[in-house]
C-alpha positions as CSV (number, residue, x, y, z in Angstrom):
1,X,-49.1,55.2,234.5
2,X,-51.9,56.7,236.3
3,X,-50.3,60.8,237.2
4,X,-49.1,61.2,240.4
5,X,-51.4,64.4,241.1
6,X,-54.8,62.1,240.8
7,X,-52.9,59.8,243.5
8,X,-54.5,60.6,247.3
9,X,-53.4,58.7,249.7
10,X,-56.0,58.6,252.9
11,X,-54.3,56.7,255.7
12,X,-50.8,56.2,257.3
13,X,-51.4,52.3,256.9
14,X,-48.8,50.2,254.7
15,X,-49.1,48.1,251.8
16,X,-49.8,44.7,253.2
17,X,-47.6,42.1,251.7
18,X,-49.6,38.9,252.3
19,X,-52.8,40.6,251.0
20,X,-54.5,38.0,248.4
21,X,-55.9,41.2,246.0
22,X,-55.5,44.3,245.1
23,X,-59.8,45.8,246.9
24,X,-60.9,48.5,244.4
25,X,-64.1,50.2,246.6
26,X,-66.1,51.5,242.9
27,X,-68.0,54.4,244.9
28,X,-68.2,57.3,242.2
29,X,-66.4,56.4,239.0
30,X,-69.0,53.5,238.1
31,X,-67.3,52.3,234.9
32,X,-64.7,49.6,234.2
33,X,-64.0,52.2,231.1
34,X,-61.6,55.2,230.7
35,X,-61.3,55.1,234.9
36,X,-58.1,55.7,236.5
37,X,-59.1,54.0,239.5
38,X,-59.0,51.3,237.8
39,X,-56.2,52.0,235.7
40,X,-54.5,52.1,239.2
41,X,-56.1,48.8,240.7
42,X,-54.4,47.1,237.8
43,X,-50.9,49.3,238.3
44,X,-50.8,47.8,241.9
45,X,-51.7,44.2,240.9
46,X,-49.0,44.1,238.3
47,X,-46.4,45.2,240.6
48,X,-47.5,42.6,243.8
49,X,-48.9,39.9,241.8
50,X,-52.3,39.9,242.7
51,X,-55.7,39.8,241.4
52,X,-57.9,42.8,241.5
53,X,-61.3,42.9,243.6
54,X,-64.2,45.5,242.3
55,X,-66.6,46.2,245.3
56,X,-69.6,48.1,244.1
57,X,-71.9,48.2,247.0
58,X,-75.0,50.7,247.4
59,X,-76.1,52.0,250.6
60,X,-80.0,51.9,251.4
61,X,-79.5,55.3,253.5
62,X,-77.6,57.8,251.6
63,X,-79.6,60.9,251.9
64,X,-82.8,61.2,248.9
65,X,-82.0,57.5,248.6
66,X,-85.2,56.4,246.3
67,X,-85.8,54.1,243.6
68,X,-85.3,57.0,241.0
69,X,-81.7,56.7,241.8
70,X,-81.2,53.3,243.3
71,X,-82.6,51.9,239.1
72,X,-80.1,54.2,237.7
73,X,-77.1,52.8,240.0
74,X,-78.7,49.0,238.9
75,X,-78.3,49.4,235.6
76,X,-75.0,50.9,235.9
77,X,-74.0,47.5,238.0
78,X,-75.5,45.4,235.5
79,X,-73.0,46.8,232.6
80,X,-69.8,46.5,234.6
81,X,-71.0,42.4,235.9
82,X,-71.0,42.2,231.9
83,X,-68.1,44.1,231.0
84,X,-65.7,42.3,233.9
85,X,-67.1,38.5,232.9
86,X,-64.3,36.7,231.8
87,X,-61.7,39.3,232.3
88,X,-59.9,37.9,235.2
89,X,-61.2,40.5,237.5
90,X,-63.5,39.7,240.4
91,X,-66.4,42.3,240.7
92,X,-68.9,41.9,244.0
93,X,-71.8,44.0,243.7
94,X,-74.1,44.4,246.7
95,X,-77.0,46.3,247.0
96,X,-78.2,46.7,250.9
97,X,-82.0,45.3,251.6
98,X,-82.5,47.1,254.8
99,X,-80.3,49.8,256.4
100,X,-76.6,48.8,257.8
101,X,-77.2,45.4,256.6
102,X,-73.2,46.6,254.5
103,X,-71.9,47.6,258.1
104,X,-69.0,45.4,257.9
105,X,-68.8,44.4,254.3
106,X,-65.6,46.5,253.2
107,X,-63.7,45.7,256.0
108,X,-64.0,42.1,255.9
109,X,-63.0,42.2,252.2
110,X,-60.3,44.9,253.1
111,X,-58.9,42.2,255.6
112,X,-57.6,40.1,253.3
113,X,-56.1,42.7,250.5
114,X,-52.9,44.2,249.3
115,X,-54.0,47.8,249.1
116,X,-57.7,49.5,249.0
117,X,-58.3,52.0,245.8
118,X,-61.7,53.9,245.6
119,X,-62.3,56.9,243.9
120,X,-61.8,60.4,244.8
121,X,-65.1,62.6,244.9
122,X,-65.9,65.7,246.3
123,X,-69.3,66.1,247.3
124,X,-72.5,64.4,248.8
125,X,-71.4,62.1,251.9
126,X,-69.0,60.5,249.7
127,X,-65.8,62.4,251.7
128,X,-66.8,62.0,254.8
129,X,-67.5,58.2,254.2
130,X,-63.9,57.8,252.4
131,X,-62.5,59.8,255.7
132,X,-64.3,57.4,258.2
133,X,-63.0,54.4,256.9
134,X,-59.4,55.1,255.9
135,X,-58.9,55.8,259.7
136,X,-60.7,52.2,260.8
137,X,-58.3,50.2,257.7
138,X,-55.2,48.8,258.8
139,X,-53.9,48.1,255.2
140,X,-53.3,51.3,252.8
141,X,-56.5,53.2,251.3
142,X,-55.9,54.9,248.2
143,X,-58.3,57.6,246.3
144,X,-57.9,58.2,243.1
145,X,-59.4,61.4,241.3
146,X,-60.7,60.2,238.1
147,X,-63.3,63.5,238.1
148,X,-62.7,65.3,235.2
149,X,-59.9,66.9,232.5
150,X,-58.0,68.7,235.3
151,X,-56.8,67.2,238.6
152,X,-58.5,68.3,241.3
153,X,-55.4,68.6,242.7
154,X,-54.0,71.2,239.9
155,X,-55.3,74.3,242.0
156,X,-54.8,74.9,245.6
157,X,-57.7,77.6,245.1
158,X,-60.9,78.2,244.6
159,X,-62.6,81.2,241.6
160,X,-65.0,83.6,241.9
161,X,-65.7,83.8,238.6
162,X,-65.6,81.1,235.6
163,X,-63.7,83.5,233.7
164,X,-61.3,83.2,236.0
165,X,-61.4,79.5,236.1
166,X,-61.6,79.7,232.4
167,X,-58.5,81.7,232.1
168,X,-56.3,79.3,234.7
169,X,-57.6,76.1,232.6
170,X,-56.1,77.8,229.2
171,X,-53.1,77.5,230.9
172,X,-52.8,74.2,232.9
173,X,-55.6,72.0,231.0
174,X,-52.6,71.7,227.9
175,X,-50.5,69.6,230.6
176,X,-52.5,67.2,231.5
177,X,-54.6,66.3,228.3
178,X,-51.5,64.0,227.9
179,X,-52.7,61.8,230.4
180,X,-55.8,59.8,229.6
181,X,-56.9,56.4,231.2
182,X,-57.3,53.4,229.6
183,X,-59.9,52.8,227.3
184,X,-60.8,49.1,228.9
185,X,-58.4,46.7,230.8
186,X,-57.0,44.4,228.3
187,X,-58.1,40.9,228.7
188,X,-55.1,38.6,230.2
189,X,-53.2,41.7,231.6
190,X,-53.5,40.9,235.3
191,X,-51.3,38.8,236.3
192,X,-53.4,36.5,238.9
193,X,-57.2,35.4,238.0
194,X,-59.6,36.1,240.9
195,X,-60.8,33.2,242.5
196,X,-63.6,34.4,244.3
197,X,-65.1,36.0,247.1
198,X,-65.0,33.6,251.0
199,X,-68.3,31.8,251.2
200,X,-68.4,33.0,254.7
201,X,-68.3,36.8,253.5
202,X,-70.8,35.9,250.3
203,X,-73.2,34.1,252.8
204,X,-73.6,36.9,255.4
205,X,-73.4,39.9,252.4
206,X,-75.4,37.7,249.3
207,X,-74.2,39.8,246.2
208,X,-77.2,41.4,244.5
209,X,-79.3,38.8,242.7
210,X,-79.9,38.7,239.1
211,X,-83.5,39.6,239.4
212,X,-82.8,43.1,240.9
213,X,-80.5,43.8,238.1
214,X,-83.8,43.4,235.8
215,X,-84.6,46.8,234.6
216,X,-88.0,46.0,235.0
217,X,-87.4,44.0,239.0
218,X,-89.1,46.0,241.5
219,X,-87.7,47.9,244.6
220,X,-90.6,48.1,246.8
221,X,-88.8,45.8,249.1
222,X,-85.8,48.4,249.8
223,X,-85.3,50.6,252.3
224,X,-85.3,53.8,250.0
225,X,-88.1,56.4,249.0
226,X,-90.1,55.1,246.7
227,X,-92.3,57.8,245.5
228,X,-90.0,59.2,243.6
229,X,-90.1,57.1,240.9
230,X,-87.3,55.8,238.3
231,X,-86.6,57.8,234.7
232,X,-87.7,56.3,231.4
233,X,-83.8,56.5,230.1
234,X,-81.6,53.5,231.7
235,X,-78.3,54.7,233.8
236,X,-74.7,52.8,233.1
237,X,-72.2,52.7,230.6
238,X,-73.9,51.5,227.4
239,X,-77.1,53.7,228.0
240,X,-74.2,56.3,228.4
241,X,-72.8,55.3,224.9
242,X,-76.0,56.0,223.2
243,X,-76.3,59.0,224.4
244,X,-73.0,60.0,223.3
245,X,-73.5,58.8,220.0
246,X,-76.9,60.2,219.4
247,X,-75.5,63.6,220.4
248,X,-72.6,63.5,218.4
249,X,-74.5,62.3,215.3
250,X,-77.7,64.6,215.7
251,X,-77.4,67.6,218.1
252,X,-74.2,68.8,218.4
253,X,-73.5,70.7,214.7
254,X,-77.3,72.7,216.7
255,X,-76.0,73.0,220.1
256,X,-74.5,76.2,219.8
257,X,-77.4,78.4,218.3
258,X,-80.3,76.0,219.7
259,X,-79.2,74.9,223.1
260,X,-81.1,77.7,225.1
261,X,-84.3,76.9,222.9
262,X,-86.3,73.8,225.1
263,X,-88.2,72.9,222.0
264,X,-84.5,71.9,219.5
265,X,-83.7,69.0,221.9
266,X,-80.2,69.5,221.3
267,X,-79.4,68.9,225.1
268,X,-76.7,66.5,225.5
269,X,-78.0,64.6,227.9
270,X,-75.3,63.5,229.8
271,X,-74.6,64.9,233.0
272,X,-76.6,62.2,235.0
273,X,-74.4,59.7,233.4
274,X,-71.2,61.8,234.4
275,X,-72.2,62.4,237.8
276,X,-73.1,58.6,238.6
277,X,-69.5,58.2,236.9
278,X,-71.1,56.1,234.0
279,X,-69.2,57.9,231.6
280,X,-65.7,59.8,231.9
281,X,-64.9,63.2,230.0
282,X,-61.6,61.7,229.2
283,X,-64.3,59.5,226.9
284,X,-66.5,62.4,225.8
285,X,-63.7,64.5,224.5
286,X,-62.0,62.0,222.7
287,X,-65.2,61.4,220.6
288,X,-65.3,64.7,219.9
289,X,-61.9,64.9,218.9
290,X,-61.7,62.0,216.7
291,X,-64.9,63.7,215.0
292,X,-63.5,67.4,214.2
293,X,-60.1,65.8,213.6
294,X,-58.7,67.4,216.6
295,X,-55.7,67.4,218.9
296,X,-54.2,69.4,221.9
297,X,-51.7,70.9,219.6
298,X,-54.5,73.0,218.0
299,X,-55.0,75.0,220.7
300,X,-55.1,78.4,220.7
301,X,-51.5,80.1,222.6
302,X,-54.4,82.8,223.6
303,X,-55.1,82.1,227.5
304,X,-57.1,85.3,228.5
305,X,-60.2,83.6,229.3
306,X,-62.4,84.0,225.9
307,X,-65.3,81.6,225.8
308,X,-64.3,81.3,222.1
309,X,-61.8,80.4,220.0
310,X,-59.0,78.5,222.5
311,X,-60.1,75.3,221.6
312,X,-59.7,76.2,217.6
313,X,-63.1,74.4,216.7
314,X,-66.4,75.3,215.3
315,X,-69.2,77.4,217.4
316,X,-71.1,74.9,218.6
317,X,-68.7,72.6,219.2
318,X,-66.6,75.0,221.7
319,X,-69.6,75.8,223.4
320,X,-70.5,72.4,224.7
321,X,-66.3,72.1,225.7
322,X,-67.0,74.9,227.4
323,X,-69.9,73.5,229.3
324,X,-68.6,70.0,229.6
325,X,-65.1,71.3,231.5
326,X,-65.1,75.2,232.1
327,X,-68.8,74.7,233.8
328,X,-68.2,71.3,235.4
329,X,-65.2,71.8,236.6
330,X,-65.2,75.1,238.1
331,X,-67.9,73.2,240.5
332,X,-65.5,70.2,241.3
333,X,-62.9,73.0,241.7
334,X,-65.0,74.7,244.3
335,X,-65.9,71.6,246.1
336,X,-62.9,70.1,246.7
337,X,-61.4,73.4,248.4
338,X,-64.4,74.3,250.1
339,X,-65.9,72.0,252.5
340,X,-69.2,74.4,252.6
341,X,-69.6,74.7,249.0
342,X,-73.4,73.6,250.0
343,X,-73.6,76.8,252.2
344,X,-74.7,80.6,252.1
345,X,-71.8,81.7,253.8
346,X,-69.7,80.2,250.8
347,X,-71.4,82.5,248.4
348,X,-68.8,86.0,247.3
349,X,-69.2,88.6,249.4
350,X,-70.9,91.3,247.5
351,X,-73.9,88.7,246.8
352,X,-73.8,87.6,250.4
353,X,-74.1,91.7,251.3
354,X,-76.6,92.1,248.4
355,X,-79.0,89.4,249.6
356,X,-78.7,89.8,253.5
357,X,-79.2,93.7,252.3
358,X,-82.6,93.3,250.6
359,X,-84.0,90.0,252.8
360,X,-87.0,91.7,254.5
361,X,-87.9,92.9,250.8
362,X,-91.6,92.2,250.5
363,X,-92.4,89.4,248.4
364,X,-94.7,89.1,245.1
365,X,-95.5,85.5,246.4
366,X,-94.1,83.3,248.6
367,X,-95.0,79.6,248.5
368,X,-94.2,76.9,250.4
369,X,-91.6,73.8,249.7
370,X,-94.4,71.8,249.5
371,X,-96.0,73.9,246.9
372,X,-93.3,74.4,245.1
373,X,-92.8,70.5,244.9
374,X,-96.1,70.3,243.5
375,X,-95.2,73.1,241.2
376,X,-98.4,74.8,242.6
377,X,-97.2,78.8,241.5
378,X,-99.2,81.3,239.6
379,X,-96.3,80.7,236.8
380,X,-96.9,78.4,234.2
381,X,-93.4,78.3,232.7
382,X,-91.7,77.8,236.4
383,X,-94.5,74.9,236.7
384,X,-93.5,73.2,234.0
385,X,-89.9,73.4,234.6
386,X,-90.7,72.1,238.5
387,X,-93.0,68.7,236.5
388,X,-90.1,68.1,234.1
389,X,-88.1,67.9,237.1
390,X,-90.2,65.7,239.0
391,X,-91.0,63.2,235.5
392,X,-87.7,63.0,233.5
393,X,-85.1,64.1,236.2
394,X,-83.8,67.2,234.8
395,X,-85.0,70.8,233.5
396,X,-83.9,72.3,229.9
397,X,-80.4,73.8,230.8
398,X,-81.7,77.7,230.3
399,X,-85.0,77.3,232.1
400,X,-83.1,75.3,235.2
401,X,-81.3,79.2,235.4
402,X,-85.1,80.7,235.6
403,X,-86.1,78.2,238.0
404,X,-83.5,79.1,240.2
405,X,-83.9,82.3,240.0
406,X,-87.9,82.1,241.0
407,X,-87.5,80.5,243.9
408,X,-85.0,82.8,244.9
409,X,-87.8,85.6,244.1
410,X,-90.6,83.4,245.8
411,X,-88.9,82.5,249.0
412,X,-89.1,84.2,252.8
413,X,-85.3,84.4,252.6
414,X,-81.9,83.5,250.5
415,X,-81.4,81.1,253.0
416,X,-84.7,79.6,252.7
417,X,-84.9,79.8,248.6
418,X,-81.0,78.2,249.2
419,X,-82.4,75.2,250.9
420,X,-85.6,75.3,248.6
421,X,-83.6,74.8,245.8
422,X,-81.0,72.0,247.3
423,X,-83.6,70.1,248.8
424,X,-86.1,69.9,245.0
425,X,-83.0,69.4,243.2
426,X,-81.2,66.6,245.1
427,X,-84.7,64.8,245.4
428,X,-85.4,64.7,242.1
429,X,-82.7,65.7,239.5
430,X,-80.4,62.5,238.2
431,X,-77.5,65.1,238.3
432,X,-78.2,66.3,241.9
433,X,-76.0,65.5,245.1
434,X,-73.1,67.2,242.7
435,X,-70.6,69.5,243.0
436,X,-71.3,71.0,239.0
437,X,-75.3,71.1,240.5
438,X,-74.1,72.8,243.4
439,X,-72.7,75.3,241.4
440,X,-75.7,75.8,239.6
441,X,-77.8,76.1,242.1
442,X,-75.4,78.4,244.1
443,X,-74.5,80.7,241.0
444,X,-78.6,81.6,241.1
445,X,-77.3,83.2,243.9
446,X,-74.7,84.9,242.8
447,X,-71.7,82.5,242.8
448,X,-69.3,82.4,239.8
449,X,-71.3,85.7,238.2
450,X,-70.8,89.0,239.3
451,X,-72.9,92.0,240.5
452,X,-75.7,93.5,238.1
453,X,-77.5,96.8,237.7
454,X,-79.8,98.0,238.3
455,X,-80.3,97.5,242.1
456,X,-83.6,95.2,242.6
457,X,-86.0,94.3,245.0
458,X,-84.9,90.8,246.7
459,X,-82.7,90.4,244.6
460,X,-80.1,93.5,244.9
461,X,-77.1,93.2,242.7
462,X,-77.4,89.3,241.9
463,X,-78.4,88.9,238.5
464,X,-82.5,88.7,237.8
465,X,-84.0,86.9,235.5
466,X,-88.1,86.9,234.4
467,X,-90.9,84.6,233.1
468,X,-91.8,87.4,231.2
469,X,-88.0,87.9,229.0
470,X,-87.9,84.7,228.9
471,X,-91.2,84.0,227.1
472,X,-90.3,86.5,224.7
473,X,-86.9,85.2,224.0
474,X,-88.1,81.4,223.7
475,X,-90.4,79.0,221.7
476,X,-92.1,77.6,224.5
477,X,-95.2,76.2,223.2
478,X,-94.6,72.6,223.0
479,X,-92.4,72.5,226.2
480,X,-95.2,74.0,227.8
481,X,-98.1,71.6,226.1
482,X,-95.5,68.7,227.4
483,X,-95.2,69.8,230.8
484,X,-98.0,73.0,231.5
485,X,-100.5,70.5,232.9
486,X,-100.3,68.9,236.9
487,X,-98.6,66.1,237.3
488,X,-100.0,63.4,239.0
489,X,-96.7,61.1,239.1
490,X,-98.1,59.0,242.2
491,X,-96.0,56.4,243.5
492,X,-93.3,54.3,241.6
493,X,-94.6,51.8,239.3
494,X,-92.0,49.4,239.4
């Protein structure tokens, strides 16, 4: 059974009885795989008899809605229509082709169910939307945190530092690795095939064709930015597979002595599939579990917070654990407790003092957003960083830190270099509009770390970093020869 803690309900409404389905509303956790929200879809349907309904819809006007992201969620779509075929279990996806063309959709489908279960996430407009509808259902709406290794709802606080977090999780992760979702949905467990969707509902809402599930369909027609334009690797779950595969097989016995270096490649590569909910960490560990051999019982009784040696595995393999839940999940943490996780004011105290303390500093430079979109500095490592950005959707994990931290150097303000940074990354990055990117971005700041000496200009107490160290410390020559010259990315192609 699904755990009780990942169970949120979002409305006083009741279970209707003569509901014809059980609605799940797929909004974050974009898998039919290893997904407790659907884990829970099916718990409902057994006990009322019903069939199970997946709505996947995407929105046209969801803020940095472009084609970059809108390909990505396509793909993902096109897996689960494939996984679901012949399994018993209806799946509707719509795709909007012109803003609030889906006003109306999930309501007219939520008419006629059982019991609504979507997925709990906390960040983006996601919330909010979840909020606004559970108050306009009249049938029970049901969210269901499928986010990571520890329920969100396993601390009623927030950490200052991930050593803290790191600590708390050495104590309460062991109680809940226990619990895993399903693997699939066994064919023939439901008790009730779907029948379909009322032509009245499919006719005024036409499911997304066949052609725009092409990988290679254009979106020009769509409401959505299309400058920004899509990334060469495919989103959904078996894109997400081979990812996990190739790092398992080829990177991972590297990743903890070459992961800061941007010219090993042993980056795993996965966090836009994580934050589109393409792949679950449930999944992720269990690979890596069946592949060192490991269980929970090998865990280390130590719970003071060391980065190594709880997990009881090799180097490299407890530093990308650490990443995948300490990292992550100190963000998702942080997000669902604070609703301005997005915000200066949410930043620790002494960095809040330190910046406000040292914001009429003069400035080196100060450029623009515009040309720091353009990556149009006087650095050649930060412009590089800003074109991999813009071309494959992501920066090298240790030069994402420097770009951070230049911006923050470069800007009029914190506040400004705050919104600088939100505004590049959530355009751009296929793991933006997340609460593990928020931390990121917020921890250049100061968030999560703690104060530094000595005292500097702009940046006070908050941690500095430099083009100059980090030439020194890296081999940067072919990440540089890959990504040194101006882009001109133009308009999307597809």
């Amino acid at each position: 059974m699904v755990p009780e803690i990942r169970l949120l309900t979002k409305n006083g409404a009741a279970v209707r009885g003569g509901g014809e389905y059980v609605l799940y509303w797929m909004i974050a956790s974009r898998r039919t795989r290893w997904n407790f929200a659907m884990d829970r879809a099916v718990e409902w349907a057994t006990e009322l008899g019903k069939p199970i309904l997946v709505l996947e819809a995407l929105r046209s006007d969801y803020p940095w809605a472009s084609d970059r992201f809108h390909r990505f969620i396509l793909d993902g779509m096109r897996d689960n229509e494939t996984a679901l075929k012949g399994s018993g279990i209806g799946y509707y996806p719509y795709v909007e082709p012109e803003r609030g063309a889906g006003k109306g959709l999930l309501a007219s489908l939520a008419q006629r169910a059982a019991v609504v279960v979507t997925d709990e996430f906390p960040c983006f407009f996601l919330p909010g939307m979840v909020d606004t509808t559970a108050g306009r259902l009249d049938v029970k709406l049901e969210a269901v945190d499928s986010n990571g290794l520890l329920p969100l709802a396993a601390a009623d606080r927030t950490f200052h530092r991930a050593f803290d977090f790191r600590r708390f999780l050495q104590r309460e992760l062991p109680n809940h690795l226990v619990d895993f979702p399903r693997q699939s949905v066994r064919r023939g467990s439901i008790p009730e095939p779907f029948q379909g969707v009322d032509p009245a509902i499919s006719q005024r809402w036409a499911r997304v064709s066949a052609k725009l599930l092409d990988p290679s369909a254009p979106l020009n027609e769509l409401p959505i930015d299309h400058s920004v334009a899509p990334v060469a690797e495919s989103g959904g779950y078996e894109a997400a597979q081979r990812s996990l595969r190739r790092f398992l097989d080829d990177r991972l016995d590297r990743y903890g002595a070459e992961r800061n270096d941007p010219d090993a490649d042993v980056a795993s590569e996965l966090s836009g599939y994580l934050h589109f909910g393409h792949i679950s960490s449930h999944q992720i560990l269990d690979a890596v579990a069946r592949r060192e051999d490991w269980s929970p019982w090998k865990l280390s009784d130590e719970t003071g917070g060391k980065r190594r040696g709880w997990w009881n595995l090799d180097e490299s393999v407890e530093s990308f654990l650490d990443e995948l839940v300490t990292w992550r999940e100190v963000g998702y943490n942080f997000s669902f407790n604070r609703p301005d996780y997005a915000e200066f004011d949410s930043l620790p105290n002494w960095a809040r003092e330190t910046l406000e303390e040292h914001r009429s500093d003069a400035r080196p430079e100060t450029y623009s957003l515009e040309q720091f979109e353009r990556a149009d500095t006087h650095d050649e490592i930060w412009n590089a960083a800003q074109n991999e950005l813009r071309s494959r959707g992501r920066i090298h994990n240790y030069l994402r830190m420097l770009w951070g931290k230049k911006v923050l150097h470069w800007s009029r303000s914190p506040r400004e270099a705050l919104d600088i940074m939100i505004e590049l990354n959530n355009k751009y990055a296929i793991d933006g509009r997340d609460p593990n990117s928020y931390s990121g971005i917020l921890w250049v700041l100061g968030r999560f770390d703690r104060a530094w000496g000595p005292e500097r200009e702009i940046f006070g107490k908050v941690r500095y970093m430099s083009s100059k160290n980090t030439r020194r410390k890296l081999k940067l020559d072919g990440y540089l020869d890959r990504w040194g010259a101006q882009l001109d990315l133009g308009t999307s192609s597809w």
